[in-house]
C-alpha positions in Angstrom: -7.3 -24.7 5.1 -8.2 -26.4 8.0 -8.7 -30.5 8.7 -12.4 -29.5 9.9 -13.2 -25.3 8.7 -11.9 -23.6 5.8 -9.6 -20.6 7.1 -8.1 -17.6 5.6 -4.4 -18.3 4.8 -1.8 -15.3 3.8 -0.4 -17.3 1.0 -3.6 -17.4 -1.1 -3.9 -13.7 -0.4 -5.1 -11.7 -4.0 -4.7 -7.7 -3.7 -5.7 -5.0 -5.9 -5.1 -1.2 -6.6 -7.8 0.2 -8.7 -8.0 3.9 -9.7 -10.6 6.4 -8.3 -12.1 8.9 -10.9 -13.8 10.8 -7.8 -12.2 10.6 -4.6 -13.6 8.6 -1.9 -15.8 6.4 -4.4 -15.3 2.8 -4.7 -13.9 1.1 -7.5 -14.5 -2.8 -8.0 -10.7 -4.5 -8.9 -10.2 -5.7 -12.8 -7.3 -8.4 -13.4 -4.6 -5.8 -14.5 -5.2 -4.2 -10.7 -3.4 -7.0 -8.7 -0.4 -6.2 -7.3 1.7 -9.5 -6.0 2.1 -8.4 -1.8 4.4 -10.2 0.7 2.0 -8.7 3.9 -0.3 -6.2 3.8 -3.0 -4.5 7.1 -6.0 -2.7 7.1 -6.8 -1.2 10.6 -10.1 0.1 10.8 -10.8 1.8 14.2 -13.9 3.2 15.2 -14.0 5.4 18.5 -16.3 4.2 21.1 -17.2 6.9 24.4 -18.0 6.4 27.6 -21.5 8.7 28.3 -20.1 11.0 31.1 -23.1 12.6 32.0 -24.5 12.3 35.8 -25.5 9.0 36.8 -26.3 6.6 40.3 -24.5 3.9 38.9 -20.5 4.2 39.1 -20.8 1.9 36.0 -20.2 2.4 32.5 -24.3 2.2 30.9 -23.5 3.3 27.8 -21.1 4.0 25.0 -21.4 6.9 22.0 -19.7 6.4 18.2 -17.4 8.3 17.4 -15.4 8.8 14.7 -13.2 6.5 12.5 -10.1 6.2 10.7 -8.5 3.4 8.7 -4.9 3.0 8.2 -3.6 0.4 5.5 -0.2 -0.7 4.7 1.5 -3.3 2.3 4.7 -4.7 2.1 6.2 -6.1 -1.5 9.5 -7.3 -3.5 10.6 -4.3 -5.5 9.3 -5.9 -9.3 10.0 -4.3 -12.3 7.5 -5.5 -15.2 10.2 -7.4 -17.0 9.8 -4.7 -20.1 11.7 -1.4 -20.4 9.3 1.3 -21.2 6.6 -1.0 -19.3 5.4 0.5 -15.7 5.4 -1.8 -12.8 2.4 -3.3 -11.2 2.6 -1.0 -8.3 2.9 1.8 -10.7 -0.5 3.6 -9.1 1.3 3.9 -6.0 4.7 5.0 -7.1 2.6 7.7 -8.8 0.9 8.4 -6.0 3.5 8.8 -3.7 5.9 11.1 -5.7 3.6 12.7 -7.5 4.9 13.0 -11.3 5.6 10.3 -14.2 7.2 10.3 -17.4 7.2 7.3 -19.5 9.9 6.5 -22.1 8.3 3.8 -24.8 10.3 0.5 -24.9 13.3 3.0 -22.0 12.1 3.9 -19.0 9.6 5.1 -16.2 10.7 7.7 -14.3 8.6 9.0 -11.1 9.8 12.4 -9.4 8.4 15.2 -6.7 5.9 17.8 -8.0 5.6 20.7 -6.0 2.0 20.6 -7.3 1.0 17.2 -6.3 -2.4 15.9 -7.5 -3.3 14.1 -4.8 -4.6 10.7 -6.3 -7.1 8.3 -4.4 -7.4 4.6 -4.8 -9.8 1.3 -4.2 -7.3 -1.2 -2.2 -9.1 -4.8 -1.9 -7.5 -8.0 -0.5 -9.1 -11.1 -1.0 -8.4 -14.6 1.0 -9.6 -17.7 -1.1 -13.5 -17.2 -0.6 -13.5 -17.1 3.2 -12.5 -13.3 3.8 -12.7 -9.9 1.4 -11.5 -6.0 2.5 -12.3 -3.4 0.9 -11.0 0.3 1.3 -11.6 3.3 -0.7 -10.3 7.0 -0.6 -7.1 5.6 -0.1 -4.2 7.5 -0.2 -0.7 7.4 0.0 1.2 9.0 2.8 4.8 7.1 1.8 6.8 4.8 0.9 10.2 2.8 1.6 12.6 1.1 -0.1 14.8 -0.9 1.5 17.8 -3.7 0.5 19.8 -5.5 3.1 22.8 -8.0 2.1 21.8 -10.5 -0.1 18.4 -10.1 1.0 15.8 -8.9 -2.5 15.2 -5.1 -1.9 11.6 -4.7 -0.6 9.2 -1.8 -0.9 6.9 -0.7 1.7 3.6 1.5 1.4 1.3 3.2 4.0 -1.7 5.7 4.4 -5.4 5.9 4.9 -8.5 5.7 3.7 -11.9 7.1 3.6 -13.9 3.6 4.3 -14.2 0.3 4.8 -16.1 -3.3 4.3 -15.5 -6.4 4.7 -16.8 -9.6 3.2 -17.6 -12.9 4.6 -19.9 -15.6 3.5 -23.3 -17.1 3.7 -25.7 -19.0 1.8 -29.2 -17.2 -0.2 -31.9 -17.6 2.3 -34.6 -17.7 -0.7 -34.6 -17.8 -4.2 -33.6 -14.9 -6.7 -35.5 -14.3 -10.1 -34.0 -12.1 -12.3 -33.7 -10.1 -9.1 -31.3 -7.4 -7.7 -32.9 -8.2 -4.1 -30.3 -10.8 -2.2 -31.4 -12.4 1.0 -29.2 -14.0 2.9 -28.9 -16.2 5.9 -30.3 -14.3 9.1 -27.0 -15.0 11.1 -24.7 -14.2 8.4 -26.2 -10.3 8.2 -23.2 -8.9 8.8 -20.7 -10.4 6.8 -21.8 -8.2 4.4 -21.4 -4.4 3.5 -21.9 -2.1 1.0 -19.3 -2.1 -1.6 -18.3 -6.0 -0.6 -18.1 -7.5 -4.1 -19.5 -11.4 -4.1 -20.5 -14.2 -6.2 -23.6 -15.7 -5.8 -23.1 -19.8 -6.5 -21.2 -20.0 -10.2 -22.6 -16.1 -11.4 -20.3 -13.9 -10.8 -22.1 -10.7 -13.5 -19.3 -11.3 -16.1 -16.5 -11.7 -14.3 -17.0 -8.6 -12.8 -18.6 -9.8 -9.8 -22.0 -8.5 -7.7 -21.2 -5.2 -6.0 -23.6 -4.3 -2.7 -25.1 -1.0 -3.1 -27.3 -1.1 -0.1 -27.8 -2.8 2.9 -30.6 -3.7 4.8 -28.9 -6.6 6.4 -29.6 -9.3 6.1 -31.2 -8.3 2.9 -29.0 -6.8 0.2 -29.3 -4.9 -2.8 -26.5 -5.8 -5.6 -25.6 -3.7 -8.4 -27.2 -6.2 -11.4 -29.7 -8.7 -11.3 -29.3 -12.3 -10.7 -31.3 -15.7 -10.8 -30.1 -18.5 -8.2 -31.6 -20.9 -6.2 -32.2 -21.1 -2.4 -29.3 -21.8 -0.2 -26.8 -21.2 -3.0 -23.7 -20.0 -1.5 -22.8 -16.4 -1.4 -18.5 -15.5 -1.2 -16.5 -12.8 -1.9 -15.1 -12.3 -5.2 -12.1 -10.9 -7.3 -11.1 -11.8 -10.8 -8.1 -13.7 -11.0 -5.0 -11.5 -11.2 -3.0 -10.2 -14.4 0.9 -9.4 -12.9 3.9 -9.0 -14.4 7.8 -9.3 -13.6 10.2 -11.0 -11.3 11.4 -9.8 -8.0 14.9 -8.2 -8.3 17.7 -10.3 -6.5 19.8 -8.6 -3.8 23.1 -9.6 -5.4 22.6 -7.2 -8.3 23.0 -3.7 -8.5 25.7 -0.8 -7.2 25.7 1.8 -4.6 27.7 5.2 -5.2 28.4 8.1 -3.3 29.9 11.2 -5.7 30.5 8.1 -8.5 32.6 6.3 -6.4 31.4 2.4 -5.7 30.7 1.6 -1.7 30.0 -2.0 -1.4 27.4 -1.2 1.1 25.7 -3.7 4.0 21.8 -2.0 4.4 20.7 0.9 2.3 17.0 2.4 2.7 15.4 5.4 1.8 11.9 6.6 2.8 9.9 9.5 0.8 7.0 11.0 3.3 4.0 13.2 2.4 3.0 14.6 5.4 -0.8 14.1 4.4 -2.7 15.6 6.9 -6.4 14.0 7.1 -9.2 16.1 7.9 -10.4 14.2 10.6 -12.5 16.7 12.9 -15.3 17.5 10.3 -18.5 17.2 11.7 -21.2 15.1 10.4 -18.7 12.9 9.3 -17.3 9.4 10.1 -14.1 9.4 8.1 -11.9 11.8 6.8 -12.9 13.0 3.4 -10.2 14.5 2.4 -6.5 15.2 3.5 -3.6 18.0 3.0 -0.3 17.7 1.9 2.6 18.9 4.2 6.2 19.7 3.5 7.7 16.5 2.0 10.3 14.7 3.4 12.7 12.2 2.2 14.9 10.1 4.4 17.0 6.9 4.5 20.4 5.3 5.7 23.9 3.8 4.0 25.6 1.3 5.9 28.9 0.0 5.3 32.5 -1.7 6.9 34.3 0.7 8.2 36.8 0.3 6.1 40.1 2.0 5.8 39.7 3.8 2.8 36.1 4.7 3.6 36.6 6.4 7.2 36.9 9.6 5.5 33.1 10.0 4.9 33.0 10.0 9.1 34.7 13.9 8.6 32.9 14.2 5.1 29.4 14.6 7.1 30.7 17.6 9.0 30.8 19.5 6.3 27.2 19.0 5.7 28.1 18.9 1.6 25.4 17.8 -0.6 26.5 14.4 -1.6 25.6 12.6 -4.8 23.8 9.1 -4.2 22.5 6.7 -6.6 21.6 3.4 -6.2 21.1 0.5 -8.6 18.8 -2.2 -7.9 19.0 -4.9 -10.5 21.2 -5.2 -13.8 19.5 -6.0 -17.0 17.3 -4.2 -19.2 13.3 -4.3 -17.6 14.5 -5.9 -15.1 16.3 -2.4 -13.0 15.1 0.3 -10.7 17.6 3.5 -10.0 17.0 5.6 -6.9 18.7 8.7 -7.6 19.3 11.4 -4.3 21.3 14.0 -6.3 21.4 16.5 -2.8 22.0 14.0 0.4 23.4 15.8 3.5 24.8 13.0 6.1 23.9 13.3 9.5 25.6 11.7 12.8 24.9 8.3 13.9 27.1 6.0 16.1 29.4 3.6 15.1 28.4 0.4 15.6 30.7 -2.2 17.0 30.8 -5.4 18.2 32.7 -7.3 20.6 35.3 -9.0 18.0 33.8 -8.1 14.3 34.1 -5.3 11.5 32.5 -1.5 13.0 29.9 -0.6 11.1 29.3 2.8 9.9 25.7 4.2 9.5 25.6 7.3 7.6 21.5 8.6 8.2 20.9 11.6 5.0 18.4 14.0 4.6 17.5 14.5 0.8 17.0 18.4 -0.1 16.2 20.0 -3.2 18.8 22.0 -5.5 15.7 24.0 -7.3 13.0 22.3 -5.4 11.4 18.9 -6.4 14.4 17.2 -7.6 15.5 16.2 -4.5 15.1 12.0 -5.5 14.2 9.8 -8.2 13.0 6.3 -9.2 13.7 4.8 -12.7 12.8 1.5 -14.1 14.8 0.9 -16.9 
């Protein structure tokens, strides 16, 4: 907040993952979508031309549309749900970017590779105390990192695109609504307002569900049910309050092994990448309405001391062995997540050292498959 304006702060930020049943169709959040976020971006772009044809003015006149892309991303504490056999908030996601779960009742969730990925689409919305909504739909998820750093709490990091956008600012009702589904709103506020922003209209919010737009004549709007309200009654965005679960996992919990044997490790990450490939050059079409899967890859880095009895692995990686890693994150039961690389193959890196301190040994790994898709796992236990 602001002494004098009212202004969109990061720490009141609300966002939401809600399932698409048909790709590229929005979904409006419920409570149990929330997801508790540390950062997150949407970057909608929309290509703007120069027209190049013959002119007497050496000046730019005019500019064409072209096409658009969004990219999102979203950066959170890695947060089991407190409950072993209970998925985590983020569980959409997980699903999404690896492609196959199994649920153990009151054990475990287990999310692996499927060689025959379905391809799952989401309705991402972030939400800024009343001042600011975003909306994205046809989200998907091109891939995810996991990352834990000293004592630091491991972090998880998503990114992808998405098939559209809106955004959702504020006005006031610039005439009265009688059991109506017509919505009028200030003439200068048109375009905070598109379709698919979700608002309240003064204290109605349709049920807790809020008012979706579902057409837009700016700055006349038509909303999904019909409402009574009185002139100039304030029109914001809205989302229902959130329904989360769990507790961050501390960084001073949890193991690192290579072939079973403990390496009390500095930085440890590990990325799993898609490869979606958008289809992006249709014509007749603004966004990408679909996108391809490519070969997947999956990534990451162990860094520890160089210790004496640990300067082995620096001949171990010339071998290019598979190499068993698992890493714990967490200790007690709900409250754990496993990353399991059952095939890593280290590659080279330099040492790092500095002037008077302990080198530093960086061992990058490529993850690859024994039989195909069992190349890494992630289990909340």
């Amino acid at each position: 907040m602001g002494i004098s304006k009212v202004h969109a702060l990061g720490r009141n930020q609300k966002f939401f993952v809600a399932d698409e049943s048909t790709a590229g169709t929005f979904v409006k959040p419920v409570a149990t979508d929330a997801v508790k976020v540390l950062s997150s971006q949407f970057d909608l772009q929309i290509e703007r031309r120069n027209r190049m044809d013959a002119r007497a003015s050496r000046s730019v006149l005019e500019r064409i549309t072209g096409k658009g892309s969004v990219a999102w991303q979203m950066t959170k504490y890695v947060i089991p749900s407190g409950t072993a056999g209970t998925p985590p908030d983020d569980h959409l996601l997980l699903y999404a970017a690896l492609g196959t779960y199994a649920n153990v009742a009151s054990t475990s969730d287990t999310y692996s590779p499927s060689s025959s990925q379905t391809l799952r689409t989401f309705s991402l919305t972030r939400h800024f105390n009343e001042v600011l909504q975003e909306a994205i739909w046809g989200a998907w998820l091109n891939s995810l990192t996991i990352n834990a750093a000293g004592g630091d709490e491991p972090k998880i990091t998503y990114e992808g695109g998405a098939m559209g956008h809106a955004h959702t600012g504020t006005s006031t009702l610039n005439g009265a609504m009688s059991a109506s589904t017509t919505m009028v709103v200030a003439t200068a506020d048109g375009r905070n307002f598109n379709v698919n922003s979700v608002v309240k209209i003064d204290t109605s919010d349709n049920s807790g569900a809020g008012f979706k737009i579902t057409a837009d004549a700016q700055p006349s709007f038509t909303i999904e049910a019909a409402a009574t309200e009185a002139n100039a009654d304030p029109v914001v965005p809205f989302v229902p309050s959130e329904t989360t679960a769990g507790n961050p996992i501390t960084g001073i919990a949890g193991s690192l092994t290579i072939d079973a044997v403990t390496v009390p490790i500095t930085a440890f990450d590990i990325t799993i990448a898609n490869n979606l490939k958008p289809l992006a050059d249709e014509a007749q079409q603004q966004y990408p309405t679909d996108v391809i899967p490519g070969f997947r890859d999956v990534t990451g880095n162990v860094s520890f001391r160089a210790r004496k009895d640990f300067i082995i692995e620096l001949g171990k990686r010339k071998a290019f062995a598979a190499r068993d890693i698992q890493v714990i994150l967490g200790s007690a039961a709900g409250k754990k997540c496993t990353i399991n690389v059952d095939f890593a193959e280290f590659i080279f890196a330099a040492l790092e050292v500095p002037e008077a301190d302990e080198a530093i040994v960086k061992l990058p790994f490529v993850a690859v498959g024994s039989a195909g898709e069992d190349e890494v796992g992630v289990v909340f236990t």
